[in-house]
C-alpha positions in Angstrom: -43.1 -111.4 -54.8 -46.3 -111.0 -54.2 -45.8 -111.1 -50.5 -43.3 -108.9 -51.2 -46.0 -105.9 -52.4 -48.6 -107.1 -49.1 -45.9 -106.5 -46.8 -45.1 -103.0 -48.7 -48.5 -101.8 -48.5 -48.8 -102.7 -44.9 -45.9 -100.9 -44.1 -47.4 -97.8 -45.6 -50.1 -98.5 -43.2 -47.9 -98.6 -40.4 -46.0 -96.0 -40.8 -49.2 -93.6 -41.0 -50.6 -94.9 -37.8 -46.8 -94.3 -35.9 -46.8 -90.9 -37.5 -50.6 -90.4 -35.8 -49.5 -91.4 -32.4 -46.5 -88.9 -32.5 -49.1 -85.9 -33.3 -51.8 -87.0 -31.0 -48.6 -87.3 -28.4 -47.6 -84.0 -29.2 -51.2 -82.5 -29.6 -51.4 -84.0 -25.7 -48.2 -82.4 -24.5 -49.3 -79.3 -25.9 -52.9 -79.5 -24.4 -51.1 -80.0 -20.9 -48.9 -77.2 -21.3 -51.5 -74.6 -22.3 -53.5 -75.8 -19.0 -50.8 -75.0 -17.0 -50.5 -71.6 -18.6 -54.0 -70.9 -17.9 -53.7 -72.3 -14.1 -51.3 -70.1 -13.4 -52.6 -67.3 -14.9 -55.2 -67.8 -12.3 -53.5 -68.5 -9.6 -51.7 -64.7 -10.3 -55.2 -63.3 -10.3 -56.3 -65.1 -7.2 -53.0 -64.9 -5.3 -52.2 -61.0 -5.3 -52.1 -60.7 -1.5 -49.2 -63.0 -0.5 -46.0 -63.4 -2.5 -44.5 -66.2 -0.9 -47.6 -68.3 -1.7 -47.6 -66.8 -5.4 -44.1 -68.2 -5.6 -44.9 -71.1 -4.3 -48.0 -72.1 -6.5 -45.5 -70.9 -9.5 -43.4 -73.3 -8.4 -45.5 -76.3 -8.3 -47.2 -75.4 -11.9 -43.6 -75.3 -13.2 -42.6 -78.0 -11.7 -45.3 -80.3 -13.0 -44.5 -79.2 -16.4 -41.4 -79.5 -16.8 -41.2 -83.2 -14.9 -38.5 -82.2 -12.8 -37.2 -83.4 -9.8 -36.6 -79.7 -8.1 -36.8 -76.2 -9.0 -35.8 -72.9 -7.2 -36.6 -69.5 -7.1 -34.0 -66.7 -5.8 -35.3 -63.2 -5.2 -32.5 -60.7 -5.8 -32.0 -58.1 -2.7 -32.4 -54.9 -4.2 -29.9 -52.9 -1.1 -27.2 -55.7 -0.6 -25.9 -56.5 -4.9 -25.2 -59.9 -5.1 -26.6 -61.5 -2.0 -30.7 -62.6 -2.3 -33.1 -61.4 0.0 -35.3 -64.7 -0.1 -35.0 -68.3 -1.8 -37.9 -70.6 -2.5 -36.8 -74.7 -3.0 -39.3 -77.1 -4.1 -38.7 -80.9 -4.5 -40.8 -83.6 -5.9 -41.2 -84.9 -2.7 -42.4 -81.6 -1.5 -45.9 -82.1 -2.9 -47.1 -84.8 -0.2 -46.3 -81.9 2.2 -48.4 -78.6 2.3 -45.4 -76.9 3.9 -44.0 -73.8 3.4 -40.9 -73.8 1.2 -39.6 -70.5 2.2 -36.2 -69.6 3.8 -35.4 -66.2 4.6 -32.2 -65.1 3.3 
């Protein structure tokens, strides 16, 4: 029995140090996500010149944070309806190549 109210109070223990590590996980996911914000919000600053490249950087911060394996971006052709005037793929393999991922649609 009295074993009985050790192991209880070490469980109590336990259970406050898993509940830290789920905060301090989230409190680091959050922290990430918030410095990807702020990269791109430079990189919109810096990159205000070429659109393509602005698309591209987008791309690469998004990508990162979400932990995907590919993401695309379709720009919609304002005289044709329906058909887009450029699309931008990036894959996770991309990122050893400094490429361009532009095809002209």
């Amino acid at each position: 029995e009295h074993d009985e109210k050790v192991f209880g109070s070490y469980l109590a223990f336990c259970g406050i140090g898993l509940k830290n590590a789920q905060l301090y996980e989230r409190s680091l996911l959050e922290n990430r996500r918030n410095q990807v914000l702020l990269d791109l919000a430079r990189v919109i600053f810096e990159e205000q010149v070429n659109v393509d490249h602005l698309i591209q950087k987008i791309m690469m911060h998004t990508q990162s944070l979400l932990q995907c394996e590919r993401c695309q971006v379709m720009l919609v052709d304002d005289q044709k309806k329906g058909t887009f005037s450029q699309v931008f793929d990036l894959q996770a393999s991309d990122f050893d190549n400094d490429d361009s991922y532009n095809r002209a649609g």
